[in-house]
C-alpha positions as CSV (number, residue, x, y, z in Angstrom):
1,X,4.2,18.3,22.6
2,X,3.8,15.3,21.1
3,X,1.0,13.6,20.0
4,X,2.3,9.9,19.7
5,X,1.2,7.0,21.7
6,X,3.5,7.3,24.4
7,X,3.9,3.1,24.8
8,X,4.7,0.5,22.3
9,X,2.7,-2.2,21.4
10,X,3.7,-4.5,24.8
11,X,3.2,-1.9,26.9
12,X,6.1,-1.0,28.3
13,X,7.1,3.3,28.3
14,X,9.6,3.8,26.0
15,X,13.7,5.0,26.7
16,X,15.4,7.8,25.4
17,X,19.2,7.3,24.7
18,X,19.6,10.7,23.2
19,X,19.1,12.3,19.4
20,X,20.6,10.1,16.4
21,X,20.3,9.7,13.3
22,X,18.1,7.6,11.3
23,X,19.3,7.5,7.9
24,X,16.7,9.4,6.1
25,X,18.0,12.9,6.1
26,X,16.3,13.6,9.6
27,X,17.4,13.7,13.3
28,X,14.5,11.8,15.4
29,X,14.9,10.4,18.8
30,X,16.6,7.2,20.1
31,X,13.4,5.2,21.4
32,X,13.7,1.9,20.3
33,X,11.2,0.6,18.5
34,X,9.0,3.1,16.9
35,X,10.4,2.9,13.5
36,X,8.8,1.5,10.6
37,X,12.1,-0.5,8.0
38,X,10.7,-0.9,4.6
39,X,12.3,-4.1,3.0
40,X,12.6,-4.0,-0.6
41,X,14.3,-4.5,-4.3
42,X,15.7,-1.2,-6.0
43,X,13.8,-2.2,-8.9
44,X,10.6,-1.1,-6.4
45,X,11.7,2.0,-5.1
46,X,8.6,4.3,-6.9
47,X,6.3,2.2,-4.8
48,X,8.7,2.6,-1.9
49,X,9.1,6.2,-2.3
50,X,5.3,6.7,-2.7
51,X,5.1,4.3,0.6
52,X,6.9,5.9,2.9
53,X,5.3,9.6,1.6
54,X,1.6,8.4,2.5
55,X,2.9,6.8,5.8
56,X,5.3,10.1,6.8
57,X,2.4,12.2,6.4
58,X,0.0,10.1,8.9
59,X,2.9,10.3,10.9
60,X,4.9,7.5,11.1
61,X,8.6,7.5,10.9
62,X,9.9,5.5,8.2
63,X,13.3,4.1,7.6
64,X,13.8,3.0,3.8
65,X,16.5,4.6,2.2
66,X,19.7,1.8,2.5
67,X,22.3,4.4,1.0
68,X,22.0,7.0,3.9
69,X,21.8,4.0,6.9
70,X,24.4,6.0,9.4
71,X,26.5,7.4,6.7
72,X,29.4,5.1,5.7
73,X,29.0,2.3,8.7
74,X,28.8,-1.4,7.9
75,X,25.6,-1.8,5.7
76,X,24.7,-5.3,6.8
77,X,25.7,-4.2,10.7
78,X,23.3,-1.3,10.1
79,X,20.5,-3.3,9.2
80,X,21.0,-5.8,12.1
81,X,20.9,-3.2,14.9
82,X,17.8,-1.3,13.1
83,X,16.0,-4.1,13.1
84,X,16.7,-5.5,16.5
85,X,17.1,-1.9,18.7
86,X,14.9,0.5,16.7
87,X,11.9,-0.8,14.5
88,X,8.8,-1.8,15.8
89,X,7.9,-3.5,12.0
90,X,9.3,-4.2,9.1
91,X,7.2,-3.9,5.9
92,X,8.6,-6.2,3.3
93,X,7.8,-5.4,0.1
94,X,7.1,-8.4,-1.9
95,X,7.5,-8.7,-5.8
96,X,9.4,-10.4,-8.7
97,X,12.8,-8.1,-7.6
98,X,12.5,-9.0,-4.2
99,X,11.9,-12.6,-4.3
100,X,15.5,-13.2,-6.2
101,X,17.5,-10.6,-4.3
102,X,19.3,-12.0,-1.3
103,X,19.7,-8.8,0.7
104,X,16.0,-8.5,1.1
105,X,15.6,-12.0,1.9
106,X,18.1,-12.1,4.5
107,X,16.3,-9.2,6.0
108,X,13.2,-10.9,5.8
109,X,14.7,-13.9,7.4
110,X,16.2,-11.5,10.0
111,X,12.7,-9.9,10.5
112,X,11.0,-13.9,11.4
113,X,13.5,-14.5,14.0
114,X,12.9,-11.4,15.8
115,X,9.4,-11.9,15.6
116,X,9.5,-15.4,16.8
117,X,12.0,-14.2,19.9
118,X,9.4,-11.3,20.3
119,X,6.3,-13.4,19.7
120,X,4.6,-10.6,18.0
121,X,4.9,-10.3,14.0
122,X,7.3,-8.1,13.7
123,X,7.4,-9.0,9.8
124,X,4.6,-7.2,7.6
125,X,4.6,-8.4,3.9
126,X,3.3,-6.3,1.4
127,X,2.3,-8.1,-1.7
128,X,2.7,-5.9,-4.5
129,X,2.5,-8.3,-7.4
130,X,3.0,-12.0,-6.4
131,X,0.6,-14.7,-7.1
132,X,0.2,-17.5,-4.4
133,X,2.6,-20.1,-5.9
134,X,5.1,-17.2,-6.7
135,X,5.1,-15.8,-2.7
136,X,8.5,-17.0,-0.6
137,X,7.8,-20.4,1.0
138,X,8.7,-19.2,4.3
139,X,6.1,-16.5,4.4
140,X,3.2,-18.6,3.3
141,X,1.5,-19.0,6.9
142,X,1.5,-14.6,7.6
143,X,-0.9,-12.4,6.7
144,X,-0.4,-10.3,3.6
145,X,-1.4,-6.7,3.0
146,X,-2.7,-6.8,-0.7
147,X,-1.4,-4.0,-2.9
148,X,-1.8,-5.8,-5.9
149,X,-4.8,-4.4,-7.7
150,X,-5.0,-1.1,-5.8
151,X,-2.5,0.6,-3.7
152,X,-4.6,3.2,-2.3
153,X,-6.9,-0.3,-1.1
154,X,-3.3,-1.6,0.5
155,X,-2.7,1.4,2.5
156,X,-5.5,1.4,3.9
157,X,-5.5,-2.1,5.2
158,X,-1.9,-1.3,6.3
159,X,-2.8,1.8,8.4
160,X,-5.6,-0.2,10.2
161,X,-3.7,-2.8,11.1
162,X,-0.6,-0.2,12.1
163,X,-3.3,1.3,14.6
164,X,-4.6,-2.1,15.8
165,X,-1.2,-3.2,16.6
166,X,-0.4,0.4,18.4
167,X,2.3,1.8,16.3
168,X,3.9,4.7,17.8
169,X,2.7,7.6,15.8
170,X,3.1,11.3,15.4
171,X,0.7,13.2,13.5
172,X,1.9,16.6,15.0
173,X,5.1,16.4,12.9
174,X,3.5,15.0,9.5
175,X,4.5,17.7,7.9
176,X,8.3,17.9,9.4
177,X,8.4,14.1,8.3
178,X,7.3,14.3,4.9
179,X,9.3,17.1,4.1
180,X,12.1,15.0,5.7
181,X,11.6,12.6,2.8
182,X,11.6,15.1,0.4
183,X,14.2,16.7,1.3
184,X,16.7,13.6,1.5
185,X,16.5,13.2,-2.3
186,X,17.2,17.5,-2.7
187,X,14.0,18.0,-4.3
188,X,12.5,20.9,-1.8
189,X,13.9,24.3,-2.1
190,X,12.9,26.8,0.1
191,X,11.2,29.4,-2.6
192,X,7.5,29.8,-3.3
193,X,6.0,28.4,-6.1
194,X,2.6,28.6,-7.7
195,X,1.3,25.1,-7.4
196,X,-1.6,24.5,-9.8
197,X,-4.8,22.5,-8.6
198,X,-7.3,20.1,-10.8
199,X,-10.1,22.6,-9.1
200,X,-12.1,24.9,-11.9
201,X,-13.6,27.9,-9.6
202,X,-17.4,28.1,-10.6
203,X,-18.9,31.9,-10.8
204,X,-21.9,33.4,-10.0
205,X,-24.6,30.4,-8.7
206,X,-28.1,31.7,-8.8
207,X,-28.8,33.5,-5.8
208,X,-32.3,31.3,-4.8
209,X,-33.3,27.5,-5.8
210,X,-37.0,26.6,-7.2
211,X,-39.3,24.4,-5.7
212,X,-42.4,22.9,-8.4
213,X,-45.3,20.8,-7.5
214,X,-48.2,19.3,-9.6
215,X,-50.9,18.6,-8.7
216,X,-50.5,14.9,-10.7
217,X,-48.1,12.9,-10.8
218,X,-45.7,14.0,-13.6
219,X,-43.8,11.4,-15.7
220,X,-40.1,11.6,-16.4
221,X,-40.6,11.8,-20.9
222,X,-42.6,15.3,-19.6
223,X,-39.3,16.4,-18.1
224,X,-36.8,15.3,-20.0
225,X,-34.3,17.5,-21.5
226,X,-35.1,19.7,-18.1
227,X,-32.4,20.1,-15.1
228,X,-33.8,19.1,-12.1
229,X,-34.1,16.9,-9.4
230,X,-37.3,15.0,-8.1
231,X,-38.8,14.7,-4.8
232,X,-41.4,12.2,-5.4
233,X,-44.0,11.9,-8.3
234,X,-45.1,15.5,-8.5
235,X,-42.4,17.7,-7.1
236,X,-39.2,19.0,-8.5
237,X,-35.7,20.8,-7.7
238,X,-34.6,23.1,-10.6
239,X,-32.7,26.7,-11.3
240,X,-35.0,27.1,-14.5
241,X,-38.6,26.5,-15.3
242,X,-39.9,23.5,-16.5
243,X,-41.2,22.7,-19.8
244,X,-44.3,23.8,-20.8
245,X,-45.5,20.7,-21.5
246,X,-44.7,19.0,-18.0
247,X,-48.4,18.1,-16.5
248,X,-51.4,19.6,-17.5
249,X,-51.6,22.1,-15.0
250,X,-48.9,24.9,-14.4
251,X,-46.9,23.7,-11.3
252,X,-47.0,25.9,-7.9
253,X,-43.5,27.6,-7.1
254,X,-41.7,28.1,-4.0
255,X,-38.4,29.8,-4.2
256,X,-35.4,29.8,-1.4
257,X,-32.1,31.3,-0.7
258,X,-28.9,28.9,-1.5
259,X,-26.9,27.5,1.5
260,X,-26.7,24.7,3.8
261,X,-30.0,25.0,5.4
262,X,-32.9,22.2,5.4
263,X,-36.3,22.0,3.6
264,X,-38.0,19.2,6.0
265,X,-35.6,16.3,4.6
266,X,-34.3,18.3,1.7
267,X,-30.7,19.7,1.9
268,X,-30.5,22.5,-0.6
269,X,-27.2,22.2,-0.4
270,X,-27.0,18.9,-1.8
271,X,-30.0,19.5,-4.6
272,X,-27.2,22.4,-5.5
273,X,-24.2,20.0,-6.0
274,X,-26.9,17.9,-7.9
275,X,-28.1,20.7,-10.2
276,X,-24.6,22.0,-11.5
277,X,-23.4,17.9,-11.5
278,X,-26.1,17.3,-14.4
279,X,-25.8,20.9,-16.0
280,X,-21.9,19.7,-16.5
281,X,-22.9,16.3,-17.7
282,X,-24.9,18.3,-20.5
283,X,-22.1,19.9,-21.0
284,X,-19.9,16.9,-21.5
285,X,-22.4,14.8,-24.0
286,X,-22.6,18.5,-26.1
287,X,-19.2,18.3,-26.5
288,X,-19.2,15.0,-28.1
289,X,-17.6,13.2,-24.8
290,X,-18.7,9.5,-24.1
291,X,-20.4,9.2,-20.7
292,X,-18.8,6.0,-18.0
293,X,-20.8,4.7,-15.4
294,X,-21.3,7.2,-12.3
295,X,-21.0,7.2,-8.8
296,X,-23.2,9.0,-5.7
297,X,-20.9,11.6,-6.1
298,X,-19.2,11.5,-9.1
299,X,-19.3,11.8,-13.0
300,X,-17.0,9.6,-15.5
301,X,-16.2,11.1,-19.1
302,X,-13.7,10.1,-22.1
303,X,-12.8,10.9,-25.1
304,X,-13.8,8.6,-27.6
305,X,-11.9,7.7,-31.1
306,X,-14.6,9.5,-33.4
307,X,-13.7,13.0,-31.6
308,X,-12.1,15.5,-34.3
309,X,-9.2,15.8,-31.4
310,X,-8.5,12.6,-30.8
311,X,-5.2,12.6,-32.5
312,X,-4.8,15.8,-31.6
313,X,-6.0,17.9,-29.2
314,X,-4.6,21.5,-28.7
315,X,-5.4,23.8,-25.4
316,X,-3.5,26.4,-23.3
317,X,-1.2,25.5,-20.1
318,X,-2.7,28.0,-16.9
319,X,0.6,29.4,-17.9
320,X,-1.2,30.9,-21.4
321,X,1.2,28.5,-23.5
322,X,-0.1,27.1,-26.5
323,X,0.6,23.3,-26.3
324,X,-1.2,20.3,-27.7
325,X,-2.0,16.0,-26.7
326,X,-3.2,13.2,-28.1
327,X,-5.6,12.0,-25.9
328,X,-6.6,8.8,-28.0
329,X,-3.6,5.9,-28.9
330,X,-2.9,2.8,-28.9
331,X,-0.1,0.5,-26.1
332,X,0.9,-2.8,-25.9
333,X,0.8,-3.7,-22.4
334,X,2.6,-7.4,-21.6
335,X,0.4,-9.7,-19.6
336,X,1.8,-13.1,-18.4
337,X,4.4,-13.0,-21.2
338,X,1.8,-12.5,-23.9
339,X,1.4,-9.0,-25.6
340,X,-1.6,-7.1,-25.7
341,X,-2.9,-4.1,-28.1
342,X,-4.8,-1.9,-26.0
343,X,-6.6,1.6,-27.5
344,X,-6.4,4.2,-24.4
345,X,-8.8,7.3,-24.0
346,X,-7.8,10.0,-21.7
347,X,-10.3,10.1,-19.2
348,X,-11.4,12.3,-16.6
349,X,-13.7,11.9,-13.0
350,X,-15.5,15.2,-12.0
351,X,-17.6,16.0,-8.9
352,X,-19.0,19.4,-7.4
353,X,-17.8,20.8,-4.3
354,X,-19.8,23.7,-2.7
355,X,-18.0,24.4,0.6
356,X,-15.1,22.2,0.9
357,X,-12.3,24.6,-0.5
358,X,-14.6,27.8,0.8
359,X,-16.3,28.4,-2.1
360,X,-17.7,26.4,-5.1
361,X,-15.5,24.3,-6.8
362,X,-15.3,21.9,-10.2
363,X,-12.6,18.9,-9.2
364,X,-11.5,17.2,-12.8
365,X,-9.1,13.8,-11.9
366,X,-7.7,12.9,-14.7
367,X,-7.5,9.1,-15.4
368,X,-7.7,6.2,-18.7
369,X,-10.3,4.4,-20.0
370,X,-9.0,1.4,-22.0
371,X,-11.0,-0.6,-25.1
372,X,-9.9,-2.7,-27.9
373,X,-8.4,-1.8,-30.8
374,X,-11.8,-1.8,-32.2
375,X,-13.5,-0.2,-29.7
376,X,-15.4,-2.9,-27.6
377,X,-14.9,-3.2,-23.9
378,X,-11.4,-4.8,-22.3
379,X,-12.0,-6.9,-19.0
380,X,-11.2,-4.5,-16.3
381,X,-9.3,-6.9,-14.3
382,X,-5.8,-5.7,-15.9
383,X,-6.2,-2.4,-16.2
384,X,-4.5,-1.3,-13.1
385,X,-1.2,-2.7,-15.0
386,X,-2.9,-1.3,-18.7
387,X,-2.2,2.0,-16.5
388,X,0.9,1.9,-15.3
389,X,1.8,1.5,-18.7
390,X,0.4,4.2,-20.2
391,X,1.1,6.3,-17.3
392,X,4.5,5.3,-16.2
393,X,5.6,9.0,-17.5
394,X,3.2,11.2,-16.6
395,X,5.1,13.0,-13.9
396,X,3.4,16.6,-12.3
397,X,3.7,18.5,-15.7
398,X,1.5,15.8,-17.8
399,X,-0.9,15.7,-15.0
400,X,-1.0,19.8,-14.9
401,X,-1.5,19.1,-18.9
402,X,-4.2,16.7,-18.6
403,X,-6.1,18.7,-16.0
404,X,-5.6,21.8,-18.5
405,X,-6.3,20.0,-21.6
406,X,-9.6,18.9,-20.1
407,X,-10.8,22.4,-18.6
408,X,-9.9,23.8,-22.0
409,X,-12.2,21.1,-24.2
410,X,-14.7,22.1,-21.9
411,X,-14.6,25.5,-22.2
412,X,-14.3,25.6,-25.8
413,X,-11.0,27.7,-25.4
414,X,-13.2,30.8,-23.6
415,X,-12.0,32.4,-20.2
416,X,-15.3,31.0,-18.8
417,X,-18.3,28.3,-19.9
418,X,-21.6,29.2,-19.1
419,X,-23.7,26.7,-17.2
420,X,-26.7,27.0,-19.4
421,X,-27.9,30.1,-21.3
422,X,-30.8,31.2,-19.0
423,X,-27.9,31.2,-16.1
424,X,-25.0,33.3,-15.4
425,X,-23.0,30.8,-13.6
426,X,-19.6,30.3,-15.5
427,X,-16.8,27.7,-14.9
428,X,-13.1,29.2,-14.8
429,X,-10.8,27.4,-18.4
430,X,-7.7,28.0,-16.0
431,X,-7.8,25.4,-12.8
432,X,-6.9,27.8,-9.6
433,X,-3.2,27.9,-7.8
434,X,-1.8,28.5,-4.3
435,X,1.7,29.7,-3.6
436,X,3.5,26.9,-1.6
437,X,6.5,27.4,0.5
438,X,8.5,25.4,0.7
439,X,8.4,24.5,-3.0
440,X,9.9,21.2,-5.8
441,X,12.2,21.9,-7.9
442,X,11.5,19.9,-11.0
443,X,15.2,20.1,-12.2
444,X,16.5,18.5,-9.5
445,X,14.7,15.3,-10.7
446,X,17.8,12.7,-11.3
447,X,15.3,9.5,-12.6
448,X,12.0,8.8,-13.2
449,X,9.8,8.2,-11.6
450,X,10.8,10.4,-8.8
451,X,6.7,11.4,-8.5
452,X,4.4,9.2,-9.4
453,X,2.1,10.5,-7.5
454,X,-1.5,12.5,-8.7
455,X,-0.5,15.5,-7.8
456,X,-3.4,16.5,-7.8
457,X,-5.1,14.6,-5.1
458,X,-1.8,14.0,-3.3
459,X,-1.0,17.4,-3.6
460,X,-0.8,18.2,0.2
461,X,1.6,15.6,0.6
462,X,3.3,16.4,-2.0
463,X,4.4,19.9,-0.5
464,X,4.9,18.8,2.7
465,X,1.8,19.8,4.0
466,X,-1.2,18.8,6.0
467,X,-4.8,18.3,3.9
468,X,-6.2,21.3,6.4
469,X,-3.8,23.8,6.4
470,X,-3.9,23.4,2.2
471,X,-7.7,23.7,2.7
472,X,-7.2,26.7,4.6
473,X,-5.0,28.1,2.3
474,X,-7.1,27.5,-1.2
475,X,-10.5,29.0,1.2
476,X,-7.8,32.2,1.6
477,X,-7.4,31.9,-2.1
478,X,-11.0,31.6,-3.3
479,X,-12.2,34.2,-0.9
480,X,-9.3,36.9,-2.1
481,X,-11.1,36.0,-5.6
């Protein structure tokens, strides 16, 4: 049964004039209205591509692909009748392609007079890179979904406003849709593959936390150097004992067992994730990596110029491959018709998961940090286009790389780092797997960028598969280990 919302936005119950098809490699039902068209220049398809994934797998159906619209019918006949009979919005994708191509602006224009015959705004324009003098003059007075400094900000505008306006909707076949997607541009095959995750498994946490209280109130110089976390002046979370020279008076102790229960206010299991977040932090500075500001939940490292590996930096692929990257270099990235010399350092975001995955878990995302040629800080405010420059070929395999490269640096090249010396927790070199089914096949890739996508945190999505079935699947995983 499905799980859609069984009217469209003016509340009347939809019709059902049999099973066609909609162009995308799919057969869905004939109710009109309930797709979504996505308007936009060749030159855009990555975004389009990535687009139509995120929406497919919240379950919407989308209609985007213009060379599979009914086979070999009439292409502008085809567009006419699927905007008029069959979608209930069209996103137009707005940038420097689409502003001088005339097919999407007749569609656009197309899109404004159904909406003024419907008087509901049928047309949704998605501003991907436009300034306001550059936007179409006709669009000027609607309401524009920003996409310009962040996409994953966009999408999330665009699937509040989907829901406000009552989109029909289907997450029970998410995972039918996306794969549909995929499967249109002959990437899925139906073997299993070993699909490689940015998560580090982390061995052996201490069996019991420790609980120490002075009887004065102890200042942080006396601690420092210590792992722990405070509650208050004169208490302290911590695996190991303090310092000797923390407070005049040797601390009272109270011990407990790990796991997700309460002392008063204090969730253990949170002082936990806090404990092994700084004990990798240490682990980070040892290892000569410079420290970016943090969040609640978590870390920011890079590898800065005066590293030994900057130029080079050698590791082993999960796969046991020697291989080797530079994680230091320089781009020029164009900026309003000006070049720029920018110095990029990989760069990597980590936080602790306890339970999530079913057992405890070290998530590395890779990303870049950006500074001058000399090393002083860039303005911020370009760097999601610094990015895309730097990353416009980093398909699943430098992302794998990156992930490994990272794991390895930490590890110092061992099977496993210890957390700290007085501790037997160890973090895995090799990020974990799952076996997916159905699976990519890489070599069917015709042009970049088929995935642009972080594989890593779009990885569900990426196999056709819902976030909570992958979650049940890595627990299954971890547990077996």
């Amino acid at each position: 049964m499905r799980t859609a919302n069984p009217e469209h936005a003016d509340g009347s119950a939809p019709e059902n004039h049999g099973a066609d098809g909609d162009g995308g490699g799919r057969p869905v039902s004939a109710t009109p209205r309930e797709n979504l068209f996505i308007s936009y220049a060749t030159a855009d398809v990555s975004f389009v591509r990535w687009l139509a994934l995120k929406l497919s797998a919240c379950g919407y159906r989308v209609w985007w692909d213009r060379e599979q619209l009914h086979g070999g019918a009439s292409f502008p006949t085809d567009i006419d009748v699927a905007l008029k009979t069959r979608t209930f919005r069209m996103l137009a994708v707005l940038s420097h392609y689409s502003s001088r191509k005339p097919s999407p602006e007749a569609e656009r224009s197309l899109a404004l007079a159904i909406g003024k015959e419907r008087d509901e705004p049928f047309l949704v324009p998605l501003n991907l890179e436009l300034k306001p003098p550059e936007l179409p003059w006709n669009l000027t007075n609607l309401t524009f979904v920003p996409f310009m400094d962040s996409w994953t900000v966009g999408l999330r505008q665009l699937l509040d406003d989907l829901r406000s306006a009552c989109a029909p909707c289907y997450p029970s076949e998410s995972a039918e849709l996306v794969r549909a997607n995929l499967s249109r541009a002959t990437f899925v095959t139906d073997a299993p593959e070993d699909v490689w995750l940015n998560l580090f498994h982390i061995n052996d946490l201490p069996l019991g936390i420790s609980r120490y209280e002075w009887d004065q109130d102890v200042a942080d110089d006396a601690l420092a150097g210590w792992v722990h976390l405070r509650e208050g002046p004169r208490a302290c979370w911590a695996f190991e004992p303090p310092p000797g020279s923390a407070g005049t008076r040797r601390p009272e102790r109270d011990q407990y067992a790990l796991g997700p229960s309460r002392i008063g206010d204090v969730n253990l299991n949170h002082v936990t994730s806090s404990l092994v977040r700084q004990y990798v932090e240490v682990r980070c500075r040892t290892r000569g990596l410079a420290e970016l500001p943090r969040t609640r939940s978590t870390s920011a490292f890079y590898f800065p110029d005066t590293l030994p590996v900057a130029a080079r930096l050698p590791f082993r692929l999960p796969t046991g491959r020697a291989t080797w990257l530079q994680p230091v270099g320089t781009r020029r990235v164009w900026h309003r018709k000006q070049p720029e010399q920018v110095r990029y350092h990989l760069a990597f975001h980590f936080k602790v998961e306890l339970r999530r995955f079913g057992a405890p878990a070290l998530q590395i995302r890779p990303t870049v940090h950006f500074t001058t040629a000399t090393g002083r800080p860039v303005d911020s405010a370009r760097n999601v286009r610094r990015a895309k420059a730097v990353r416009r070929a980093w398909f699943n395999d430098k992302w794998l790389a990156r992930v490994a490269a990272i794991g390895s640096y930490l590890a110092d090249d061992v099977d496993g780092w210890k957390l700290h010396p007085a501790l037997a927790t160890t973090i895995s070199r090799v990020p974990l797997a799952m076996t997916s089914s159905p699976s990519l096949d890489e070599t069917a890739r015709a042009a970049p960028p088929a995935f642009q996508s972080v594989f890593m945190s779009s990885m569900y999505t990426a196999c056709a598969l819902p976030l909570p079935q992958v979650t049940a699947l890595l627990k299954s995983e971890l547990t077996a280990r």
